[in-house]
C-alpha positions as a printed NumPy array, in Angstrom:
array([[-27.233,  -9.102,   9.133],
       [-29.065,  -5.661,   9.262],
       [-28.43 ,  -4.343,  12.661],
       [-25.67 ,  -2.166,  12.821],
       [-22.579,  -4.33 ,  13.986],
       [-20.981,  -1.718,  15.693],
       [-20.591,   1.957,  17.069],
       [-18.24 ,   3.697,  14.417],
       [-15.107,   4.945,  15.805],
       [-14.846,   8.554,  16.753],
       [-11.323,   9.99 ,  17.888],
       [ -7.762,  11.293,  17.972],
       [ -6.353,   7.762,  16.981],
       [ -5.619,   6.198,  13.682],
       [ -8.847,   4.769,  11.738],
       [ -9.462,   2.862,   9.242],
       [-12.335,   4.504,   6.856],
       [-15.176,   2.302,   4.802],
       [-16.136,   2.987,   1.926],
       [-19.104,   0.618,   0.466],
       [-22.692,   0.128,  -1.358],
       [-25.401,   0.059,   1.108],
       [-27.117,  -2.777,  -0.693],
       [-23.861,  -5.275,  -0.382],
       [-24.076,  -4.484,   3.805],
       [-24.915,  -8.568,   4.727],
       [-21.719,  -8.973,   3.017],
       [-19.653,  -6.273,   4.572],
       [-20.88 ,  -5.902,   8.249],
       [-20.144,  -9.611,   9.288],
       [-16.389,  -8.62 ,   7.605],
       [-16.763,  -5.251,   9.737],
       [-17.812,  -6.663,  13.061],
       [-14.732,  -9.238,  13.029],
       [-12.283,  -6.809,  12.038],
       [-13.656,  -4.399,  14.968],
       [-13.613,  -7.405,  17.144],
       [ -9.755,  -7.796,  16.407],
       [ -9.173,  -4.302,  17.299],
       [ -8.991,  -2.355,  14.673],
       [-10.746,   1.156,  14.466],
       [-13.03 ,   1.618,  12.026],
       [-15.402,   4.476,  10.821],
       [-18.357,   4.142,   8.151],
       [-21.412,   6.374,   7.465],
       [-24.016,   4.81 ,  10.313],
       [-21.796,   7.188,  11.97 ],
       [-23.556,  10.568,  11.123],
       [-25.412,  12.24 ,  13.667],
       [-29.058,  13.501,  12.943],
       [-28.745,  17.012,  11.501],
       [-25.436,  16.507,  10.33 ],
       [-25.03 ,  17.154,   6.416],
       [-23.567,  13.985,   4.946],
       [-21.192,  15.324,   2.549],
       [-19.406,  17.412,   4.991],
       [-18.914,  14.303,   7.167],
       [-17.981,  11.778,   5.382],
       [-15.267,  14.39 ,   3.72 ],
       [-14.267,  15.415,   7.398],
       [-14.074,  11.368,   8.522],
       [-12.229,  10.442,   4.974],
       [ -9.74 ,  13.05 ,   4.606],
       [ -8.64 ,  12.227,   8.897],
       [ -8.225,   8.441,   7.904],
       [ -5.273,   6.439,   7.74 ],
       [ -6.459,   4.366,   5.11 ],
       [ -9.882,   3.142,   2.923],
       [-11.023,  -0.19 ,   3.041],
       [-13.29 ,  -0.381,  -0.011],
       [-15.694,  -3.032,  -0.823],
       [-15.697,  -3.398,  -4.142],
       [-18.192,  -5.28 ,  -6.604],
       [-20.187,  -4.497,  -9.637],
       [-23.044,  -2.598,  -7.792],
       [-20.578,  -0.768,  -5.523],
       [-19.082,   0.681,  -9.119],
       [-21.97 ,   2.26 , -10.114],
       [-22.518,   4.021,  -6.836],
       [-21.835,   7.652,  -7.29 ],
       [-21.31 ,   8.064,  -3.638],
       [-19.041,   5.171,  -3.614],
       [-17.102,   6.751,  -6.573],
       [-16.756,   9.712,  -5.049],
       [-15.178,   8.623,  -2.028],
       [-12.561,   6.828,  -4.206],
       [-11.656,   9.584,  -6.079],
       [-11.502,  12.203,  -3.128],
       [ -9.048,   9.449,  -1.272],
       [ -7.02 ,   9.192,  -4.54 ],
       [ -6.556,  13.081,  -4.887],
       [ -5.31 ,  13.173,  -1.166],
       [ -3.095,  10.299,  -2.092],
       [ -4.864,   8.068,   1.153],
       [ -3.611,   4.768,   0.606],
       [ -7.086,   2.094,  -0.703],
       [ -7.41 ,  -1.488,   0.595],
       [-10.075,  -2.974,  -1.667],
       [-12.123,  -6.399,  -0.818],
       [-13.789,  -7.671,  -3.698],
       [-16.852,  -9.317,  -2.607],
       [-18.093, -10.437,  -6.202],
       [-15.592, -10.894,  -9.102],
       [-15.164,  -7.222, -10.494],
       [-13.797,  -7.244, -14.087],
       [-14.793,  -4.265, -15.313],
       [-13.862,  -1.044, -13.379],
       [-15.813,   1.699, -15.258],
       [-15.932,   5.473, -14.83 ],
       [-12.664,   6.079, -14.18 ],
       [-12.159,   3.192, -11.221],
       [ -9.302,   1.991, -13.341],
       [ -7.173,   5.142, -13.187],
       [ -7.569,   5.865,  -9.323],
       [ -7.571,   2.445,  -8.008],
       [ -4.64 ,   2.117,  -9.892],
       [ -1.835,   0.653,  -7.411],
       [ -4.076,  -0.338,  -4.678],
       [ -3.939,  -3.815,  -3.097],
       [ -7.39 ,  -6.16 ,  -4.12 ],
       [ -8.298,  -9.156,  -1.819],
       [-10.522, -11.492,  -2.937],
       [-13.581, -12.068,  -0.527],
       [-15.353, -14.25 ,  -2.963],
       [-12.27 , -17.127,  -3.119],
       [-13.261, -17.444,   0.818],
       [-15.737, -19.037,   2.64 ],
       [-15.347, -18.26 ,   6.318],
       [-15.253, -14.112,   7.657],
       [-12.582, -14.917,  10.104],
       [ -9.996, -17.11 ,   7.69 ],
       [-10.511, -13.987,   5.245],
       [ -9.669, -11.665,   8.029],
       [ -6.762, -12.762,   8.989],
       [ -5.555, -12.784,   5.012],
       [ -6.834,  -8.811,   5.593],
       [ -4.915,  -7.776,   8.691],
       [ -1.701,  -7.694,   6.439],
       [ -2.572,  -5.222,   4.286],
       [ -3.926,  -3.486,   7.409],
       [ -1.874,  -0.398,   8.841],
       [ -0.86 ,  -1.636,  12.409],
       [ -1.497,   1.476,  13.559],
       [ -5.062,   1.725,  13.157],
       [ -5.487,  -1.641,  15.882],
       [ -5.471,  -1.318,  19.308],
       [ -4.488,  -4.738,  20.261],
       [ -1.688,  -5.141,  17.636],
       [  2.085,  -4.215,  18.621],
       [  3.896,  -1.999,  15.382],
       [  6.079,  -3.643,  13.121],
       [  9.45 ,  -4.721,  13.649],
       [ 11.698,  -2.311,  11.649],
       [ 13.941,  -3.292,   8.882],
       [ 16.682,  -0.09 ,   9.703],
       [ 19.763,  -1.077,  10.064],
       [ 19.63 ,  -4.976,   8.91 ],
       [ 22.737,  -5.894,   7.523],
       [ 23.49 ,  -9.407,   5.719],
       [ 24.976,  -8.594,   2.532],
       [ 24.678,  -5.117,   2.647],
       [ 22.996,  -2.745,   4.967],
       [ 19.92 ,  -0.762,   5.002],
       [ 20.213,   2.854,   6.629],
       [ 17.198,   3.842,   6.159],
       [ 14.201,   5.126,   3.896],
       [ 11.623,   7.8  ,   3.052],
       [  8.266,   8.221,   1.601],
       [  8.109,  10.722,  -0.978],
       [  4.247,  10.926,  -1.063],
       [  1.607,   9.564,   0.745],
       [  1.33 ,   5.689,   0.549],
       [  1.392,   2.878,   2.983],
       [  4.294,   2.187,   4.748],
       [  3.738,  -1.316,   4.164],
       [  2.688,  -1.651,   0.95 ],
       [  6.135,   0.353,  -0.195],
       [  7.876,  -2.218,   1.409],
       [  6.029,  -5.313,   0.11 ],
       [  7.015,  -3.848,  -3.584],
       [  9.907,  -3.207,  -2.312],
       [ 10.441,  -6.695,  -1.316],
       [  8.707,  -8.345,  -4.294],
       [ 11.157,  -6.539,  -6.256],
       [ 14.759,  -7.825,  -4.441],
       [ 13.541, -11.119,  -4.153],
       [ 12.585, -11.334,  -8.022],
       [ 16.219,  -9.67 ,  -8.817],
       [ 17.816, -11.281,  -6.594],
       [ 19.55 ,  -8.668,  -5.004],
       [ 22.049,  -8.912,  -1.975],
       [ 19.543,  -7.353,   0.109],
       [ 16.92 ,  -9.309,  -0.343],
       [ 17.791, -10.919,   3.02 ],
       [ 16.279,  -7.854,   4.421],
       [ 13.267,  -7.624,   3.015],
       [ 12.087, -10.927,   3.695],
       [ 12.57 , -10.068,   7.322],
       [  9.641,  -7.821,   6.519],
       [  7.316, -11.018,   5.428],
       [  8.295, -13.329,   8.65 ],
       [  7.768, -16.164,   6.301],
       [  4.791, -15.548,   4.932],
       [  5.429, -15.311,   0.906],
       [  1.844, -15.528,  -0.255],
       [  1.452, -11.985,   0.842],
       [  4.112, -10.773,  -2.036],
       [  2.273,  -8.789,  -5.154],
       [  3.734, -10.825,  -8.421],
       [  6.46 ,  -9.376, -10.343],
       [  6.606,  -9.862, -14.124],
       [  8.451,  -8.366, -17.193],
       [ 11.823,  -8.087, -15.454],
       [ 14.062,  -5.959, -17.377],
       [ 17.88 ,  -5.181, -15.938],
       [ 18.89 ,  -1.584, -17.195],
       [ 22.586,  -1.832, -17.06 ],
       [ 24.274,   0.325, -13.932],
       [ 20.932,   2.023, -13.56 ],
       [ 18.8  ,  -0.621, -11.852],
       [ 15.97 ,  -2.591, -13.241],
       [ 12.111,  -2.238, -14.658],
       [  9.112,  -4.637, -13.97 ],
       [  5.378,  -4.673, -13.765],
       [  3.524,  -4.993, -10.703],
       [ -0.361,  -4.921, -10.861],
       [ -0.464,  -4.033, -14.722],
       [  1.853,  -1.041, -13.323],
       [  5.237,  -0.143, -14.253],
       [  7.714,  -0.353, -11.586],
       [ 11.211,   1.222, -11.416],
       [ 13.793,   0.211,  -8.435],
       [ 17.47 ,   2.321,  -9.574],
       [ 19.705,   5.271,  -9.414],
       [ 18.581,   8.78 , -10.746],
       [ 19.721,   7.949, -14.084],
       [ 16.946,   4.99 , -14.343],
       [ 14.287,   7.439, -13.5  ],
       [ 15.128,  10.183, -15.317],
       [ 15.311,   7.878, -18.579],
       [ 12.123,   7.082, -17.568],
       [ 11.007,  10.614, -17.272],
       [ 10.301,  10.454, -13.823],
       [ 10.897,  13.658, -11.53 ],
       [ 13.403,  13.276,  -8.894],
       [ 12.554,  15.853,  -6.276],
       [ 15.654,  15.227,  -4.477],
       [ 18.608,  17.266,  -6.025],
       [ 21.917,  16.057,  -6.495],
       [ 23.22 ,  18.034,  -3.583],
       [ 20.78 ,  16.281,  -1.35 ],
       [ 21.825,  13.255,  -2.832],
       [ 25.723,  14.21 ,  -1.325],
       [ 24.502,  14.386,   2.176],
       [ 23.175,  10.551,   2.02 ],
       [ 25.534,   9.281,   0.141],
       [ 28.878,   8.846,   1.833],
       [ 30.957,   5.857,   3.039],
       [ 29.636,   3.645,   0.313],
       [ 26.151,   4.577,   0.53 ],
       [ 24.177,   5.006,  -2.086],
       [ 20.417,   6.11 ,  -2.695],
       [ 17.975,   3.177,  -4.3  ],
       [ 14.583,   5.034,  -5.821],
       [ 11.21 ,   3.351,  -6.268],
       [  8.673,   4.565,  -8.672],
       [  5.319,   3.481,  -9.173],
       [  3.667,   4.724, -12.617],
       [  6.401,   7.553, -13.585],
       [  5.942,   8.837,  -9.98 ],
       [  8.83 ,   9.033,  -6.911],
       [  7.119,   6.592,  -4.247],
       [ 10.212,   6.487,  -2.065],
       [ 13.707,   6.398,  -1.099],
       [ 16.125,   3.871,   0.36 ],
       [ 19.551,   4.328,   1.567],
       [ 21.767,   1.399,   1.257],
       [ 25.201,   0.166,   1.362],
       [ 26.691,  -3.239,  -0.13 ],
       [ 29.702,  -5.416,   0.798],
       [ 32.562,  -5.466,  -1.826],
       [ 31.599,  -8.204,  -2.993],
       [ 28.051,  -8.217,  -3.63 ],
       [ 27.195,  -5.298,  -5.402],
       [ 24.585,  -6.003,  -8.043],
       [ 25.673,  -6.557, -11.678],
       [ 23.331,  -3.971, -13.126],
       [ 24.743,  -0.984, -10.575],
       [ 28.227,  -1.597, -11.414],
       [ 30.193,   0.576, -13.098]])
């Protein structure tokens, strides 16, 4: 496929940005054209007017999206263009989806470092655009598509314990937080693991694998995640850590009353988020008892 499979999006509403090496297009456009098909919005660089300068527009289209969906493979990694993009989205913490079309082992110049958490999918383990597709819409901010209705929200749930709420403390996928986040209870076990897996609506496949699962006794617990370390505890786990809690202890006070109590979850020594919880007497975790 050569002929452009679309008209980019150009807009006020959410968009999905595309980042990928001109000579893998047969591979990406089909992928493209279904995902536009479904709904979603998506820009990529056909989009440039004549006369336009190219740098200033894919910056201006990049640093406006929602998200990047990269298409990643050996030639797209030696594509300084391609590089760049990845590395402008990473300093502007914009959350990366990356497809790998072709088996990419080695991620040179740097790829390692800024890819870092982002969620891979694995075109090449498919054989049919529209099966993959539908594996992609979940990592897929449900914003950026038209025809689908927003997430359900977890707020609130109580089984076990209750969930009040949570915050972002930089900029990441909403959903991607909370599939850690899930990954995480479910591997521990926690009482609240109930509401997580509301999150999945049965679909388990979609959960990032959790290894090297160490409880920290009445701070909270330490795993890997994507070769990355993950911490889901109090302050005290964090700070022993040396990660930087932003949120002072005094801020701290006005969440935590009648039982509440503030859960963080860092990503590579850095604050991702925030959740505000409470548990029932009786099922308190081991590891946050005092």
């Amino acid at each position: 496929m050569s002929e452009l499979p679309f008209v980019p999006y150009e807009g006020p509403e959410p968009y999905i940005f595309v980042s990928y090496a001109h000579k893998n297009k047969d591979k990406v456009y089909p992928i493209i054209k279904r995902l536009h098909e479904m709904g979603y919005r998506l820009w990529y660089d056909e989009g440039i007017q004549p006369g336009k300068e190219w740098g200033d527009e894919v910056q201006r289209h990049l640093e406006s999206a929602t998200m990047m969906l990269l298409f990643l493979s050996p030639m797209a990694v030696e594509r300084p263009n391609v590089r760049s993009e990845i590395q402008f989205a990473w300093s502007k913490m914009i959350s990366i989806l990356s497809v790998d079309l072709e088996e990419t082992k080695e991620l040179k110049h740097g790829l390692g470092l800024w890819l870092g958490i982002c969620q891979r999918v694995l075109f090449y383990s498919y054989t049919d655009v529209a099966a993959f597709c539908e594996k992609l819409k979940k990592g897929m901010p449900k914003e950026t598509c038209k025809s689908i209705e927003t997430s359900k929200s977890i707020e609130g749930l109580q089984v076990n314990g209750k969930l009040y709420g949570w915050r972002e403390c930089m900029r990441v996928r909403a959903d991607e937080v909370l599939l850690y986040a899930a990954a995480v209870a479910i591997a521990m076990g926690d009482p609240l693991q109930d509401i997580f897996e509301s999150v999945l609506e049965g679909d388990y496949t979609v959960l990032p694998e959790v290894s090297d699962l160490v409880y920290e006794n009445r701070m909270g617990l330490s795993c890997q995640i994507h070769n990355q370390s993950v911490l889901f505890g109090n302050r005290m786990l964090l700070e022993s850590h040396g990660v930087i809690v932003d949120l002072t202890e005094r801020d701290e006070r006005t969440y935590e009353h009648d039982g509440r109590r503030i859960l963080y979850f860092a990503v590579e020594k850095r604050l991702v988020a925030f959740f505000v919880v409470s548990y029932n007497s009786n099922a308190v975790p081991k590891f946050l008892r005092i």
